[in-house]
N, C-alpha and C positions, 0 to 999 in steps of 0.2 A: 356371258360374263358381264357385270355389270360395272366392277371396277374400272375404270382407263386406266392402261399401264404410261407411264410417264417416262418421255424421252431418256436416253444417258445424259446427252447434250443438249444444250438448246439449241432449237432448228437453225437460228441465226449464226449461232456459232461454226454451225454446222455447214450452213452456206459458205460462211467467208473462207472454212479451212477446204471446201471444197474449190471452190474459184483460186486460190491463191495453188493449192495444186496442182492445178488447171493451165494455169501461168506457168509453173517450173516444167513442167512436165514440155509442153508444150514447145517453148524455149530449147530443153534439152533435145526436143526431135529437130531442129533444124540443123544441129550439130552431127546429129547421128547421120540423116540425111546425108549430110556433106561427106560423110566418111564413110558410109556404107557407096551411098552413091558411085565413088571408086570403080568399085567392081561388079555392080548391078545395075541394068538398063533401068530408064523410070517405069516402064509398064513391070518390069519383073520385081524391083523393088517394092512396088505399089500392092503386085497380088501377094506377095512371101509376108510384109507389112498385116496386110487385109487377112491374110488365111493365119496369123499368129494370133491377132486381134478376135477374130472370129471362134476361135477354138477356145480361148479364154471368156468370152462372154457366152459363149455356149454352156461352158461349165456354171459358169455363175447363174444363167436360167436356171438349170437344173438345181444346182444346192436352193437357190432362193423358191424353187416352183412356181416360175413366172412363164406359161404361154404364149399362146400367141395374142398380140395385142386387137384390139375392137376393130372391125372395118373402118370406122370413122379416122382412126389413125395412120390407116396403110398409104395414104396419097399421101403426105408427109414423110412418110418413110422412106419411100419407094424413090423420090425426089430427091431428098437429101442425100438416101444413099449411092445414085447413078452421078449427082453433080458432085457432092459434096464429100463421100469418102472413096469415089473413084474418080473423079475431073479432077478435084481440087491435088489429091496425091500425088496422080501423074503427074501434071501440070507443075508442080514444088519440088519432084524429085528430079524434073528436065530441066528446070529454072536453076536451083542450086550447084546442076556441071555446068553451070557458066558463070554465075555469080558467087559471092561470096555468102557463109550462113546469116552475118549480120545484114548487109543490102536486101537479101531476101527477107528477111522477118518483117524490116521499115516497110517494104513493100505491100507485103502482104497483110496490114496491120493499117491498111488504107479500108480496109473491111469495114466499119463501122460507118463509113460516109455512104459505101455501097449499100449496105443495107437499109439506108433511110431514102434513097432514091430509090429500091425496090417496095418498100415499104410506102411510098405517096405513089410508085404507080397500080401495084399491086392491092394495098387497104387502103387505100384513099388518103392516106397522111399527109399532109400541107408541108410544105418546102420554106421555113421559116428566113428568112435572110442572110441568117449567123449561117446556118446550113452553106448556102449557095454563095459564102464569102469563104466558108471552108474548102468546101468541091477545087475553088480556084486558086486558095494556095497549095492543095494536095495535088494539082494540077502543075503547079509549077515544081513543086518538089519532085513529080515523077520526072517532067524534063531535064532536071537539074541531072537526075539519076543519069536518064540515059545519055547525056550530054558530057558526063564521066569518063565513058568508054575512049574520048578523044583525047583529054585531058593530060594526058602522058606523067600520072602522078601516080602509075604504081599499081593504079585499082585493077579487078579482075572481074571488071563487069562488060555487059553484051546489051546492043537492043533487043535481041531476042529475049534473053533473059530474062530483061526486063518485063519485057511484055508476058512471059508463061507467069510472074510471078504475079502479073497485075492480074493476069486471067485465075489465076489461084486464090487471088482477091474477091473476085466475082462469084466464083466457085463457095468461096467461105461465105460470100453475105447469102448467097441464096440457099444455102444452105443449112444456115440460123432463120430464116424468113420462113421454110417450109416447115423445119422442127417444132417452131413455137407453138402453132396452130396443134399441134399432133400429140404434144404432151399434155393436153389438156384432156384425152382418151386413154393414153396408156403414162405406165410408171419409164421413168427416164431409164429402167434397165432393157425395157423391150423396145425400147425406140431406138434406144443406143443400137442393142444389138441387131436386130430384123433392117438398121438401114447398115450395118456391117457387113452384114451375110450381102446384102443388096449389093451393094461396092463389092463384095468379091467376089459376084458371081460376073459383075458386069464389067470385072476385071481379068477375067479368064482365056482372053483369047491372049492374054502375056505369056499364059503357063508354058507354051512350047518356051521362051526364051530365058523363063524362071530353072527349068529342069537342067537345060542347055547351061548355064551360068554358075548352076550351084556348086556343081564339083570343084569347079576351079576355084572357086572366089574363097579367099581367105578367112579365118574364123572367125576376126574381129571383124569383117563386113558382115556376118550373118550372125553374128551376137548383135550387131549393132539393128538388123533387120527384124530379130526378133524382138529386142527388146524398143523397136516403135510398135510392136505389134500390140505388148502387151501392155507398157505405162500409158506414151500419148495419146494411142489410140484408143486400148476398150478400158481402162482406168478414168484416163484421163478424159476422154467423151464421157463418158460416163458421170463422172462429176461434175461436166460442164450443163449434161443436159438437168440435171439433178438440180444446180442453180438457178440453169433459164426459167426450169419449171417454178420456184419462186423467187424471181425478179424480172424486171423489162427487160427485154434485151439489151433496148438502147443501153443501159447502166451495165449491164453484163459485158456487150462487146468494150465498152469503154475500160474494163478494166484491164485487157489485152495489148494498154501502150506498155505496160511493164513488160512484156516480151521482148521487145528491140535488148534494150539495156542489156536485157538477163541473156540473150543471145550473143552482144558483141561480147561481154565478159567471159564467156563459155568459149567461144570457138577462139578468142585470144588465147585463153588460158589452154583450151585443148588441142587444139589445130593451126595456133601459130596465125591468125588470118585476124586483119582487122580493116574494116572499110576503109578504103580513099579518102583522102578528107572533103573533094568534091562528092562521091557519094553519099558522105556522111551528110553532107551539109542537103543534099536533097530529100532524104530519109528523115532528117528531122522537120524539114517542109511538110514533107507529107503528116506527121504525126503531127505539129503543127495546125495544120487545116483541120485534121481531124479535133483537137482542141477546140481550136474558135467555131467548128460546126456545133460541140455540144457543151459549150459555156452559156448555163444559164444564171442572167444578174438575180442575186440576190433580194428580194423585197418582201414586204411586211407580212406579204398575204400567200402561202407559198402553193404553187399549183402542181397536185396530184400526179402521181407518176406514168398515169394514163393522159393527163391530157393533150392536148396538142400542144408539139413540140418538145414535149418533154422527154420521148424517147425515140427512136427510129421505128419500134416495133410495137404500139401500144394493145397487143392481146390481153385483155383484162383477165384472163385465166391462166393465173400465177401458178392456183399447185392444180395436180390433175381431178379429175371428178371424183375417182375412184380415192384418193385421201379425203377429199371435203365431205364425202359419205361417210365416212367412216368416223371423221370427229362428230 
């Protein structure tokens, strides 16, 4: 063929309506979470989640005829999917029976400061100032969090808690850190799915407690099970990695402070639950730090979105090889 068929949309368009999906979708699982949670352990939530998720992206290989992705992408995969859609779930759905869905989001949405300190130890990236003046007000705002629980104002928050959801944190930056690298070998629907499948296989030692659970647990918990399996996770991954693959991370994780917001509103409006105003007030700490780490000043002469400082993850390989061959 020698014509080029020309997009419906433009690719940019295209991005932003995927990332801002990315954002509701994402938001909506922390609610679901909360109310599946109920009646599902987190390893059991996490495989019934992962094998909904997995059987949805399975299909979508098949209609799209997308196999298995290049070697060069499977360490990436393989990575993402043991930390990052099996650490990071369990870890979110044991953090959320103790804490509330909004606490948990602020939490969890400390991710972007992680990934630029994975990112200068891991690719050599430089620790800019603004950075490490951020680190330590997200540092105060987690203590603030956990300093809550004594507070006697209401809240229903935990040090534990806390801490699964910080580790859920950790779980997410390194998670976006592995991916990047790996979409630059395969299309964001086989990365998505091959580190899905990965998470639920390495989710499997749950299933005795998943099969034991199911019968009892009421319909609105395993609608709510399924349906993270199918929008936040293989939809909604799916869109995200679709993004990463054209833009920096850094810019990418930054668009994820709209989560907090879009979660206290959701789990008020659905769930009746609204942060402490001592935890709120740490949660905005944290997203806070995260701010002042990736505030860059304005000036005449503007530096590239790879170069230093300018993002946590500067992979110069936006879209994969396999699209740049083809234009």
């Amino acid at each position: 063929m020698t014509s080029r068929s020309r997009p419906l949309f433009p690719v940019g368009l295209v991005t932003v309506g995927a990332v801002s999906f990315t954002v509701f979708a994402w938001a909506s699982a922390f609610v679901s979470i909360r109310s599946a949670g109920a009646a599902y352990s987190p390893g059991a939530l996490a495989l019934g989640r992962l094998l909904a998720a997995s059987l949805t992206l399975s299909v979508l290989l098949l209609v799209r005829r997308q196999g298995l992705p290049p070697r060069a992408a499977w360490r990436g995969i393989l990575l993402s999917g043991v930390v990052w859609f099996c650490g990071y779930t369990v870890a979110l759905n044991w953090g959320e029976r103790l804490v509330d869905a909004g606490t948990a989001s602020l939490l969890v949405n400390t991710g972007p400061i992680l990934m630029a300190l994975l990112a200068a130890r891991f690719l050599g990236e430089a620790l800019p100032p603004r950075l490490l003046a951020g680190m330590a007000v997200s540092f105060a705002g987690a203590v603030v969090v956990g300093l809550s629980m004594s507070s006697g104002d209401g809240g229903s928050t935990s040090v534990l808690g806390v801490g699964l959801c910080l580790l859920a944190a950790v779980a997410y930056a390194t998670g976006v850190i592995a991916q990047k690298p790996a979409l630059s070998h395969g299309t964001p629907l086989q990365i998505t799915a091959f580190s899905c499948l990965t998470g639920t296989v390495a989710c499997l030692p749950f299933s005795g407690r998943l099969f034991t659970e199911l019968p009892g647990a009421p319909l609105s918990a395993t609608l709510n099970m399924v349906y993270l399996g199918v929008v936040p996770t293989a939809l909604a991954f799916t869109a995200w990695t679709y993004a990463l693959a054209r833009m920096p991370a850094g810019k990418l994780g930054a668009t994820t402070y709209a989560v907090p917001a879009v979660v206290v509103l959701l789990s008020w409006a659905l769930l009746g639950e609204v942060p402490a105003w001592l935890t709120l007030l740490g949660g905005l700490l944290c997203l806070a730090g995260v701010a002042v780490s990736r505030y860059v000043p304005r000036s005449r002469h503007r530096a590239p979105d790879h170069a230093p400082g300018a993002g946590p993850v500067p992979v110069p390989a936006h879209v994969p090889t396999h699209e740049r061959q083809s234009s």
